[in-house]
LOLUM-439459 format. One line per field, with one value per residue (C-alpha): residue number from 0; residue in three letters; x, y, z. Coordinates in nm, 2 decimals. Each point is the difference from the previous one (the first is absolute). Layout:
<atoms>
resi: c(NUM/...)
resn: c(ALA/...)
u: c(X/...)
v: c(Y/...)
w: c(Z/...)
</atoms>
This chain:
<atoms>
resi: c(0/1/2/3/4/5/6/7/8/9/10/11/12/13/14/15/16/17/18/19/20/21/22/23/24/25/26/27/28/29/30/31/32/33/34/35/36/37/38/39/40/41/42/43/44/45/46/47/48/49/50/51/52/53/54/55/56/57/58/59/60/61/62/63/64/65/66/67/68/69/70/71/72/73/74/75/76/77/78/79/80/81/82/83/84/85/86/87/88/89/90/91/92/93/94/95/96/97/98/99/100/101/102/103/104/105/106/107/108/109/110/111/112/113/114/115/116/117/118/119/120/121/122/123/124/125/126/127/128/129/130/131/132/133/134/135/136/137/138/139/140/141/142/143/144/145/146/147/148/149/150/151/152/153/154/155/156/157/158/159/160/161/162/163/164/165/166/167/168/169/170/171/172/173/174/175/176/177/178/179/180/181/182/183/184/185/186/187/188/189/190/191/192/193/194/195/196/197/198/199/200/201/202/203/204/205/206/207/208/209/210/211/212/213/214/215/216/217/218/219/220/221/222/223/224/225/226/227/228/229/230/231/232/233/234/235/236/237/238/239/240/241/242/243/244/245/246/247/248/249/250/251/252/253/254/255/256/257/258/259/260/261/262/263/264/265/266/267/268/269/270/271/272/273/274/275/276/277/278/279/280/281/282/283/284/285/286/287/288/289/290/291/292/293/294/295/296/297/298/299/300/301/302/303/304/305/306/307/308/309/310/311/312/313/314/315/316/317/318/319/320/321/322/323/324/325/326/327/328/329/330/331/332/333/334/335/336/337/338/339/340/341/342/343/344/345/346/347/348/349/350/351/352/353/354/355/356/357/358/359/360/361/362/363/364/365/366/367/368/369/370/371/372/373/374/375/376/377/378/379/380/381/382/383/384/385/386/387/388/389/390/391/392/393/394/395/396/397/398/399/400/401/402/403/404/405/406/407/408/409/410/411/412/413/414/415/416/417/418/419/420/421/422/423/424/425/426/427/428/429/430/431/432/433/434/435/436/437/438/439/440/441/442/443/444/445/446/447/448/449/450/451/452/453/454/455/456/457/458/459/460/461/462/463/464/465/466/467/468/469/470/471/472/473/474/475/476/477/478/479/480/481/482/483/484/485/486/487/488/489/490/491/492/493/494/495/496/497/498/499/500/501/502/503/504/505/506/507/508/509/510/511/512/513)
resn: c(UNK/UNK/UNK/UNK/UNK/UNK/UNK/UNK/UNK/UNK/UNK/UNK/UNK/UNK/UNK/UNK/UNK/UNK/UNK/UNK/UNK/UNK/UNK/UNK/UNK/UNK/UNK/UNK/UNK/UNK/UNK/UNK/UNK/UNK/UNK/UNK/UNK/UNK/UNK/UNK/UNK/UNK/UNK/UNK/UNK/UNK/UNK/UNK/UNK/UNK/UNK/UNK/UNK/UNK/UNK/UNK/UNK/UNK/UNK/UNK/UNK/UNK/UNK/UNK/UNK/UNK/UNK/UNK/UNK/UNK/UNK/UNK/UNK/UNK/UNK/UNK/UNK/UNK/UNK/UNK/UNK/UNK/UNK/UNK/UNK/UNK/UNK/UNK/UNK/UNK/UNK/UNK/UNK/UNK/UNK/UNK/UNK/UNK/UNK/UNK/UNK/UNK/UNK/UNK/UNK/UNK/UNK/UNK/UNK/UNK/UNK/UNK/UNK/UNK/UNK/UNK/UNK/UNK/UNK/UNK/UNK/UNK/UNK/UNK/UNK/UNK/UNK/UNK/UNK/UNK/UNK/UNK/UNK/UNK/UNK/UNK/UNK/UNK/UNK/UNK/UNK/UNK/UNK/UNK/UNK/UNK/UNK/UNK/UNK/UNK/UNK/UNK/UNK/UNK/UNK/UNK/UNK/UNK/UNK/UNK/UNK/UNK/UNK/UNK/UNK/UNK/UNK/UNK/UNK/UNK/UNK/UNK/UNK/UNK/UNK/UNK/UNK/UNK/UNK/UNK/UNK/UNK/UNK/UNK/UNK/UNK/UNK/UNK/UNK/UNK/UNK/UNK/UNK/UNK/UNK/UNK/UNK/UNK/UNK/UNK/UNK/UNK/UNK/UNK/UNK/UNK/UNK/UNK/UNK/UNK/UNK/UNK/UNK/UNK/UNK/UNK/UNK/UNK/UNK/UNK/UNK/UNK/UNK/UNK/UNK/UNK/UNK/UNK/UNK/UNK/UNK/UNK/UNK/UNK/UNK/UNK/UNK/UNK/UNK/UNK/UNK/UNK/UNK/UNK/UNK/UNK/UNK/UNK/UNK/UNK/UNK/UNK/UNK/UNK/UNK/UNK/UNK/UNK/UNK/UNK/UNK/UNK/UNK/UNK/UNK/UNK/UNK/UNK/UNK/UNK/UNK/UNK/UNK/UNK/UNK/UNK/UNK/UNK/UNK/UNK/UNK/UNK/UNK/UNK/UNK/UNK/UNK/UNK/UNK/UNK/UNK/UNK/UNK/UNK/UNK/UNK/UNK/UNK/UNK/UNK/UNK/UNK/UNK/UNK/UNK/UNK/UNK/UNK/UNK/UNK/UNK/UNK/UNK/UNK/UNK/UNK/UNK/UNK/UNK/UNK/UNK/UNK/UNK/UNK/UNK/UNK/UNK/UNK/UNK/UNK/UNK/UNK/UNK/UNK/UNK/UNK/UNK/UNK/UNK/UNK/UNK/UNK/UNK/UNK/UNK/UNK/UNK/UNK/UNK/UNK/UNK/UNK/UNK/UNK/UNK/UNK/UNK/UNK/UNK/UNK/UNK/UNK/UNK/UNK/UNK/UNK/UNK/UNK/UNK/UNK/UNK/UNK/UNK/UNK/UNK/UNK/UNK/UNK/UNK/UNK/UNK/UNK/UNK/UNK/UNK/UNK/UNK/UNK/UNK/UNK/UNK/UNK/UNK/UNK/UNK/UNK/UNK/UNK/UNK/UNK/UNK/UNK/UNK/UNK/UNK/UNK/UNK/UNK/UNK/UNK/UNK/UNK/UNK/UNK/UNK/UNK/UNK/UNK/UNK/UNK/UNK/UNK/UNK/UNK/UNK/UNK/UNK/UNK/UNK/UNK/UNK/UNK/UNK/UNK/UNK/UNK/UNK/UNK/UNK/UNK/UNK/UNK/UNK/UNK/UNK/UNK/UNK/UNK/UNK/UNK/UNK/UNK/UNK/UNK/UNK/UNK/UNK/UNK/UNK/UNK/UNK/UNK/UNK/UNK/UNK/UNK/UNK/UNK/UNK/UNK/UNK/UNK/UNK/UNK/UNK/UNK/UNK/UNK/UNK/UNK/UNK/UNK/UNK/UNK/UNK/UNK/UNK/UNK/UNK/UNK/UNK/UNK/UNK/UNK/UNK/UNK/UNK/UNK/UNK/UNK/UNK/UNK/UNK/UNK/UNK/UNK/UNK/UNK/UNK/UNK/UNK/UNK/UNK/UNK)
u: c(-0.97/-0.30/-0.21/-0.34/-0.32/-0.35/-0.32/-0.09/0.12/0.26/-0.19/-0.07/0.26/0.12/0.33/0.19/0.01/-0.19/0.23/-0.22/0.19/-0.19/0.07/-0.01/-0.35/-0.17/-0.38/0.06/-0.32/-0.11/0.36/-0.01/-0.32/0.17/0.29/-0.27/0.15/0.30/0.10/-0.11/0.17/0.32/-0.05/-0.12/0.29/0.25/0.12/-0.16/-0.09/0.10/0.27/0.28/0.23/-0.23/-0.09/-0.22/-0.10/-0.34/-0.12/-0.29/-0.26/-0.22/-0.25/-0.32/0.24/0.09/0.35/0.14/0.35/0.13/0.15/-0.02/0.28/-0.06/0.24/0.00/-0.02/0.01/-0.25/-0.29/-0.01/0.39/0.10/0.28/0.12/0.32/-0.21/-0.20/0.34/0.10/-0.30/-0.06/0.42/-0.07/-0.33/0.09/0.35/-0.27/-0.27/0.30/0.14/-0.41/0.08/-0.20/0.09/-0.26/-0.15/-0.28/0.07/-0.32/0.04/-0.29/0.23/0.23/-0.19/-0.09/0.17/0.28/-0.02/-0.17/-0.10/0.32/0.21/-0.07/0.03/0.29/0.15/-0.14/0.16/0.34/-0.03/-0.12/0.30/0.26/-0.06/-0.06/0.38/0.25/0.30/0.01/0.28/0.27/-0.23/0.11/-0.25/-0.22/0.00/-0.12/-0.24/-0.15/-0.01/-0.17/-0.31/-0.02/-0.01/-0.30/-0.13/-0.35/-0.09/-0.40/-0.01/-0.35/-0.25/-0.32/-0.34/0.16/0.37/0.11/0.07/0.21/0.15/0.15/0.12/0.21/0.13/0.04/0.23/0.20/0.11/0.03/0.26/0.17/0.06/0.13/0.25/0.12/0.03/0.23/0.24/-0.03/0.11/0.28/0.10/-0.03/0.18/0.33/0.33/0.11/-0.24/-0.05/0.39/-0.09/0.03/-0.26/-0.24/0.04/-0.08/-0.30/-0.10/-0.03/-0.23/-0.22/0.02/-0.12/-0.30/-0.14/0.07/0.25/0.31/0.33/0.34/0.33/0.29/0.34/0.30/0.12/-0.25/0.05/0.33/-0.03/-0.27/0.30/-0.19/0.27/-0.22/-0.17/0.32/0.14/-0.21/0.02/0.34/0.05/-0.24/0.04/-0.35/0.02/-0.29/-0.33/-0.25/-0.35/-0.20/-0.41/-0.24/-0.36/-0.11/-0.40/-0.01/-0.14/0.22/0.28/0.05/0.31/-0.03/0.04/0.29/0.06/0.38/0.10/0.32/0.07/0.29/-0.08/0.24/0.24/0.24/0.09/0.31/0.36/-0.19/-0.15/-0.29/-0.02/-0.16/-0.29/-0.30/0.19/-0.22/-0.25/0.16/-0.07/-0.33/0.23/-0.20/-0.28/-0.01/0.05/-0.27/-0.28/0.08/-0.07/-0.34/-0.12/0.03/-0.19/-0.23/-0.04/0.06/-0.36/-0.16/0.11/0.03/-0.02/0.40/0.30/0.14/0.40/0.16/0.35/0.23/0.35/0.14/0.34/0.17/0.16/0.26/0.40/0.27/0.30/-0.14/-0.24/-0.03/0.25/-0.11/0.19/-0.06/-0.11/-0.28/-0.17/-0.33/-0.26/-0.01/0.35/-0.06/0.33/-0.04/0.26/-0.13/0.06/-0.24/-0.06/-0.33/-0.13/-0.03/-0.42/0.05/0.27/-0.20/-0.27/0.17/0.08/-0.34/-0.20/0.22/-0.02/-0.39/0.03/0.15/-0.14/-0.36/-0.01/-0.31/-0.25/0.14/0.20/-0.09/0.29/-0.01/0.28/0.04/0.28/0.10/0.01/-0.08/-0.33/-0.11/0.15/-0.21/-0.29/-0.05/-0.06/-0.38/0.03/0.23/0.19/-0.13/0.26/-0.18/0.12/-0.37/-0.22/-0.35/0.16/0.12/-0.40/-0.12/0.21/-0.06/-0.38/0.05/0.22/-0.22/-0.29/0.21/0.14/0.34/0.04/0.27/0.16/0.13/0.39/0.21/0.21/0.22/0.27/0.22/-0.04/0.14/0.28/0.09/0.04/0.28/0.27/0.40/0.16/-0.32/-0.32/-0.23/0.10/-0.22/-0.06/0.05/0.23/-0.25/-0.17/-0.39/-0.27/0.15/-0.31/-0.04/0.38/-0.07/-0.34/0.25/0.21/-0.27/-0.10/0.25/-0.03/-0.37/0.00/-0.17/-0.28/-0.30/0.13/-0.08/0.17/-0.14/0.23/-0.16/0.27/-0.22/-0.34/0.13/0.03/-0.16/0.13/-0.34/-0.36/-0.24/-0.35/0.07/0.38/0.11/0.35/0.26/0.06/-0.35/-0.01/-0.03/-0.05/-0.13/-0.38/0.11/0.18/-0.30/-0.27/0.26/0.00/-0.38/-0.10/0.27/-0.03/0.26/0.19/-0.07/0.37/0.19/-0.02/0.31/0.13/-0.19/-0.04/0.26/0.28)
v: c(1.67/-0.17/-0.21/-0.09/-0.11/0.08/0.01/0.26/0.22/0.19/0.37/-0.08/-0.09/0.31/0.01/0.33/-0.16/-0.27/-0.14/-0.10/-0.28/0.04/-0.17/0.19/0.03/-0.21/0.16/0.19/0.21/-0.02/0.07/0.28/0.15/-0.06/0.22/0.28/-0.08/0.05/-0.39/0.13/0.35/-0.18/-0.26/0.29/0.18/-0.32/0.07/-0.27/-0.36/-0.25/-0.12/-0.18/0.26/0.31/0.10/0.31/0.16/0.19/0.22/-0.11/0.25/-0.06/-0.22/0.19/0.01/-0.40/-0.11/-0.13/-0.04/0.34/-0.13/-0.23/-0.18/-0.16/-0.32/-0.05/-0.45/0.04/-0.16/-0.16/-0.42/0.01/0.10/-0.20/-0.01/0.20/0.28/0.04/0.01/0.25/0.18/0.01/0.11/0.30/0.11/-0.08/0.25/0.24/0.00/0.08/0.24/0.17/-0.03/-0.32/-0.20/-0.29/-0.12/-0.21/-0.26/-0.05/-0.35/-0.02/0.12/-0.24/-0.31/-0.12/-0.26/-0.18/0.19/-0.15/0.19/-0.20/0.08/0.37/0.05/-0.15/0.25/0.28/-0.01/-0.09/0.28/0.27/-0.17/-0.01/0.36/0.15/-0.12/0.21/-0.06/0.29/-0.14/0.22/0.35/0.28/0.03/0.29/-0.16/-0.30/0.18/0.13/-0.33/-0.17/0.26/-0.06/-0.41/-0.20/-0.17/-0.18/-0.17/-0.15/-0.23/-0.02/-0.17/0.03/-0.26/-0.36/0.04/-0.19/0.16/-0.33/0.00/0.32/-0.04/-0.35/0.23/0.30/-0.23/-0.14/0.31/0.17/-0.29/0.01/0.33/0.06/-0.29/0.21/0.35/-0.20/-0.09/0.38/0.12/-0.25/0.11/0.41/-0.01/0.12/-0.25/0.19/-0.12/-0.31/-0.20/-0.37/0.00/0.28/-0.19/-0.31/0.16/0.17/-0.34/-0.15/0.26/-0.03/-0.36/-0.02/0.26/-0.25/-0.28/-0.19/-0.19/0.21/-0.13/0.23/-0.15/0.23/0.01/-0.35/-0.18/0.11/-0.10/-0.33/-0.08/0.07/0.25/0.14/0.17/0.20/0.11/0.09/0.29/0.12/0.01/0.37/0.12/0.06/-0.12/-0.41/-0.19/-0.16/-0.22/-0.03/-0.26/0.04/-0.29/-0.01/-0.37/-0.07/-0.25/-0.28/-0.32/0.04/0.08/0.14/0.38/0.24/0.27/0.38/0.06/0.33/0.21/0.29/0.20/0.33/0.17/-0.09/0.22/-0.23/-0.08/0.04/-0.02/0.34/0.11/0.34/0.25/0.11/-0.18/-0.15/0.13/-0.24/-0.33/0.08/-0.20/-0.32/-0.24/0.10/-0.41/-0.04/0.26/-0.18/-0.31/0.17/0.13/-0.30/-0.20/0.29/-0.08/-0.42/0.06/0.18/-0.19/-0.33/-0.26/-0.36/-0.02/0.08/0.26/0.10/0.33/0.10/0.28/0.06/0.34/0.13/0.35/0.02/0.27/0.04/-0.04/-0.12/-0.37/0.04/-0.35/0.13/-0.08/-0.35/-0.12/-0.34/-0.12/-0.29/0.04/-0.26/-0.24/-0.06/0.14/0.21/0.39/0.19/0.42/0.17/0.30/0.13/0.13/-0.35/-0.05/-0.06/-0.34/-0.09/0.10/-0.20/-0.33/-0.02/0.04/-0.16/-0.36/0.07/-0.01/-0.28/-0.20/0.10/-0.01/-0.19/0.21/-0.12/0.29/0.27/0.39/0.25/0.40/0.25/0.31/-0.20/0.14/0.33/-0.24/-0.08/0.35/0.03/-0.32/0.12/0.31/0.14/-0.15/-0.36/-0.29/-0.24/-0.39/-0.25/-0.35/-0.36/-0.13/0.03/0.05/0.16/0.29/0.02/0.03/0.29/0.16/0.00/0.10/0.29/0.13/-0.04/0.20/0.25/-0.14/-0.05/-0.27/-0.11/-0.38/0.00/-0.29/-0.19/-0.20/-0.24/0.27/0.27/-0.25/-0.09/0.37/0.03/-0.27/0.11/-0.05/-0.10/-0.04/-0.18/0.36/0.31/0.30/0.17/-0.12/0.07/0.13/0.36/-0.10/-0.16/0.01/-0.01/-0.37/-0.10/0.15/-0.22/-0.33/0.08/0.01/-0.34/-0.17/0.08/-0.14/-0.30/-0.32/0.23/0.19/0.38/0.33/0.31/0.36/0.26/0.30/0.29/0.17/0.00/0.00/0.40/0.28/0.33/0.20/-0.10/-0.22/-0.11/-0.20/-0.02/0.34/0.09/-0.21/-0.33/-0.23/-0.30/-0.22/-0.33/-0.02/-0.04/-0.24/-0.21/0.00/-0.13/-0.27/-0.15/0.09/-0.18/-0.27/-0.40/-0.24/0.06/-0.34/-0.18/0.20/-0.21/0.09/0.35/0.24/0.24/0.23/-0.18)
w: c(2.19/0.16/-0.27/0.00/-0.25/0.01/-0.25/-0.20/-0.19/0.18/0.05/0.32/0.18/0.16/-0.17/-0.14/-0.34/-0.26/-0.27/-0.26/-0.21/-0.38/-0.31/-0.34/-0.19/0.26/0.06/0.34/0.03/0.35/0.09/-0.24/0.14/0.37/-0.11/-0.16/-0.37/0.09/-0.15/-0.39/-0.01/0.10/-0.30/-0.23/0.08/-0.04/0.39/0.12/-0.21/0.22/-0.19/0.18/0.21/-0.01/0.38/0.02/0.33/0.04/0.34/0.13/0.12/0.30/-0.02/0.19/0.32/0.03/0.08/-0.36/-0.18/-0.08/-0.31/-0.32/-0.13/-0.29/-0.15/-0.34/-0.03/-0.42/-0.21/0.14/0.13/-0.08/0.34/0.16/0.36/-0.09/-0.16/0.34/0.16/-0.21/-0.01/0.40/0.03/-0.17/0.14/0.35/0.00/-0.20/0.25/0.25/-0.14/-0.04/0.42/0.04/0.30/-0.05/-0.31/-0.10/-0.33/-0.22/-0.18/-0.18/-0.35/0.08/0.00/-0.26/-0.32/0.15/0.34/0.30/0.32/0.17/-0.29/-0.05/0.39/0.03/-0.27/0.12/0.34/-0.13/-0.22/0.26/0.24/-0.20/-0.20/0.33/0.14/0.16/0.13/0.33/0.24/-0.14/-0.07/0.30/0.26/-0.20/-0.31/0.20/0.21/-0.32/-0.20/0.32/-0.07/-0.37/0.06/-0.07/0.30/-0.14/-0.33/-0.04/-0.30/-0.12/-0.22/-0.11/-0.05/-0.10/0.11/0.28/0.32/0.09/-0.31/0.04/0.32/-0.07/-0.31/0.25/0.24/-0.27/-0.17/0.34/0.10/-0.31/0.00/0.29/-0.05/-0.31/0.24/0.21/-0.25/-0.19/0.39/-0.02/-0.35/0.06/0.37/-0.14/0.01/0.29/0.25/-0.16/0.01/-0.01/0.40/0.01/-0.27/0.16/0.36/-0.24/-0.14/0.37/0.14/-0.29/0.03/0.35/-0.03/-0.30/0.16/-0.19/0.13/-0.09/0.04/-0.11/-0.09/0.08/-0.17/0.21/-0.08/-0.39/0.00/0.24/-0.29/-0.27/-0.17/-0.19/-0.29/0.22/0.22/-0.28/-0.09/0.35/0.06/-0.11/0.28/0.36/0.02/0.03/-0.23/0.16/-0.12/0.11/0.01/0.06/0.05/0.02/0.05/-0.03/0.29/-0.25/-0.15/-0.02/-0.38/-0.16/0.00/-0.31/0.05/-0.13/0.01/-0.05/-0.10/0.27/-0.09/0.22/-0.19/-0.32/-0.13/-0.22/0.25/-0.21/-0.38/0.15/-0.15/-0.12/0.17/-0.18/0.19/0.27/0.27/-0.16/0.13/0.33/-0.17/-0.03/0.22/-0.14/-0.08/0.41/0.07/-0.18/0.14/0.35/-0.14/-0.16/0.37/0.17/-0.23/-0.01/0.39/-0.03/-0.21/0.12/-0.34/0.05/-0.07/0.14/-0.10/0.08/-0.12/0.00/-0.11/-0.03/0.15/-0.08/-0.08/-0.37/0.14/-0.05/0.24/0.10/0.00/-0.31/-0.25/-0.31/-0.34/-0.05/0.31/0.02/0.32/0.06/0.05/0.25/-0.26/-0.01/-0.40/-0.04/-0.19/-0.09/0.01/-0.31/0.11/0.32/-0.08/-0.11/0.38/0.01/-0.10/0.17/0.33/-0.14/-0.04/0.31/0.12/-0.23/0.10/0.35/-0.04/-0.21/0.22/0.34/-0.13/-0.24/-0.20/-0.25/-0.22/0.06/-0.13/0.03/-0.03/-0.15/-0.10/-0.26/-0.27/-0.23/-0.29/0.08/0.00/-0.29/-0.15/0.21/0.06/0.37/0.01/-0.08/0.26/-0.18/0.09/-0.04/0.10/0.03/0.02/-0.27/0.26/0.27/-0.32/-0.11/0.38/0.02/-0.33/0.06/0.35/-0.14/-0.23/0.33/0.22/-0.19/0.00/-0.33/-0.09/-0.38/0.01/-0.17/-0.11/0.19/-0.26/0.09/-0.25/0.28/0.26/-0.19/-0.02/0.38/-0.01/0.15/-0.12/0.33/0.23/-0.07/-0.09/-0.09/0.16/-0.32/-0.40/-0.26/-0.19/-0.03/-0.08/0.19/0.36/0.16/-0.15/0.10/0.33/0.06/-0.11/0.28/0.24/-0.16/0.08/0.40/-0.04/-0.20/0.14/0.12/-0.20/-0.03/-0.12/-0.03/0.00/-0.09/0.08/-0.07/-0.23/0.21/0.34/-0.02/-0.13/-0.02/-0.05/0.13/-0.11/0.01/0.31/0.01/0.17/-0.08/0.14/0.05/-0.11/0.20/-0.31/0.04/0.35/-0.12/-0.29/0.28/0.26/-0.25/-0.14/0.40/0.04/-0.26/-0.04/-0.11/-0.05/-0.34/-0.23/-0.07/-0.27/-0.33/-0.20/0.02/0.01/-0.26/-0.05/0.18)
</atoms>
């Protein structure tokens, strides 16, 4: 979808459709007049208020023969000044699959309700476009020809997002370019995630991860399953030892051409397909975790995005692909590996693999880059949905700033995070009785903290985070601007931490919750 601003109010435009973003009780009366009253019958009748969520669509009669939109869509922001960039997201993801589903194929995005209280011009652009992007996502590739042919003529090819006297034309389009970038960053992982396990074995993805690497412009190396093993890492063998498809890692680079400073690095878990290997997991939404590298996929998104917007750091990401699958040579519960590290773990569940895969990688970027921090994705752990429900990502942090960047950037971008503990009592349960870890605890509660101590202990010496997105990483029915399927979260939270990164102050003490 081609983006572009201009002034005015959006009528003119020449578009199919005007989504009309309007808070509740705010005074609307030239707008009302323009839609022949049409904006007070709806409130009398309680249709239309502009609370947050409502979207109403209106026909549009001619206007004294003069090309204009067709149709209305109105976006309900809630109550007046109180706006918030994830309102307009949701608000514009909604309207925008509305106003195609009215047969619109461009659209014009008046601004002037959504600026206003804590929303800028930049701001409310910015949120606009994501929202219109990211509601109006599809994934196509695997429709038959017809149903493609058919979705190819319902797709929205032009958005105009407008503003009236005293809102900045400039300022919308620096808004209109970020969300634009970010959004697309977030439909390249959702691709990733929805392509079905089948076309996407960790050779495939890797092969995937290459091409997209080269058309943003990023360095991409691949490490094969010699190179894995020549590096001794025995974690991440381990998981794929049951599949005839051998483990890869990626590794993507985008390097700013100034200094020479230590870069910042995403690692992420890419299991492509887990069956939970011998501890078999039972069969009722098993087709789900062909979503497994959901961690992986949003690493890939987040560098299409920094490779766009070009931060002043360095920025490295990396994900870890194997198949979780049975066979002749599958890792038996009780099996004992020694991971990169040289840490020893004995396997007492099969299906614990996520953070086995990670351990590996997150000390191989440790050591080969030697980050600033180091942020890793997974979809973890049952438990945290469990904590967390499927909207919220559990935050496990080792730096008390680098924790508050990303909860305010969270909240910012949509992605909302919730920090958890990481006590030295969770670490002690992942001791192990004849190796160094254990891959799961004794225990039945909290595993999504006892898994994030695990991961701890492959980080330690460097500033870390871990996301575990298992809950939000899917959804299985749509939503304002999260189509059903997998979400891309985290790939929009990622890209603003490395746009708008400075040097983390020295940790004094622990930081809190550790």
């Amino acid at each position: 979808m081609r983006f572009s601003v201009a002034s005015g109010d959006g009528w003119s435009q020449g578009t199919d459709a005007i989504i009309l973003p309007i808070a509740e009780k705010a005074k609307n009366d030239r707008l009302d007049k323009a839609l022949g009253g049409a904006l007070s019958a709806l409130a009398r009748r309680g249709v239309f208020e502009g609370k947050a969520g409502q979207v109403h669509a209106l026909r549009i009669p001619s206007r004294g023969g003069r090309r204009g939109p067709e149709v209305a869509v109105l976006a309900g922001l809630g109550k007046a000044g109180e706006a918030t960039q994830e309102t307009v997201r949701r608000a514009l993801g909604s309207a925008g699959r509305r106003a195609r589903s009215e047969g619109a194929r461009s659209v014009a995005v008046s601004l002037d309700g959504a600026v206003g209280g804590s929303l800028g011009a930049e701001e409310a652009a910015r949120a606009a476009a994501e929202g219109l992007a990211l509601g109006l996502y599809r994934m196509e590739r695997f429709k038959g020809a017809k149903s493609r042919e058919k979705l190819a003529k319902e797709r929205m090819e032009r958005a105009v997002l407008c503003g009236g006297r005293g809102i900045s034309r400039s300022a919308m389009s620096r808004g209109m370019r970020l969300g634009q970038i970010l959004a697309e960053g977030t439909a390249v992982a959702r691709d990733l995630v929805n392509t079905p396990s089948n076309e996407k074995r960790p050779p495939d993805l890797a092969a995937e991860v290459r091409r997209i690497a080269r058309k943003a412009g990023l360095r991409c190396t691949v490490l094969d399953g010699r190179q894995l093993a020549r590096l001794k890492m025995g974690a991440l063998l381990a998981v794929a030892r049951g599949s005839s498809a051998p483990a890869r890692v990626f590794v993507l680079e985008y390097r700013p051409g100034r200094g020479s400073s230590r870069p910042i690095a995403f690692v992420g878990k890419g299991v492509t397909f887990d069956t939970g290997g011998i501890s078999i997991k039972p069969s009722s939404g098993l087709e789900l975790m062909t979503t497994d590298m959901s961690g992986a996929a949003a690493v890939v998104g987040a560098m299409v995005a920094v490779a766009r917007l070009r931060p002043r750091v360095p920025v490295v990401g990396v994900g870890a692909l194997a198949e979780n699958m049975l066979g002749a040579d599958a890792t038996r519960p009780g099996d004992i590996v020694r991971a990169m590290s040289g840490t020893t773990v004995e396997i007492h569940n099969t299906d614990a693999e996520g953070r086995l895969v990670l351990a590996d990688a997150l000390h191989y970027t440790k050591t080969r880059f030697k980050p600033q921090c180091m942020i890793d994705l997974a979809t973890l752990t049952g438990a945290c949905v469990v904590a967390l429900g499927e909207k919220l990502t559990g935050l496990y942090a080792t730096h008390d700033e680098m924790r508050e960047r990303m909860m305010r950037l969270g909240e910012e971008t949509g992605d909302r995070l919730w920090h958890m503990p990481l006590y030295p009592e969770f670490g002690d349960m992942m001791k192990g009785k004849l190796a160094d870890l254990c891959n799961i605890s004794g225990g039945r509660y909290g595993g999504a903290n006892t898994a994030a101590a695990f991961l701890q202990h492959f980080a330690e010496g460097t500033p870390w985070a871990h996301l575990d997105i298992a809950g939000p990483a899917h959804t299985s029915k749509d939503e304002p601007y999260r189509p059903a399927g997998g979400t891309g979260v985290g790939v929009r939270l990622l890209a603003e931490l490395a746009r708008t990164w400075t040097s983390l102050p020295k940790q004094k003490g622990k930081a809190f919750g550790t």
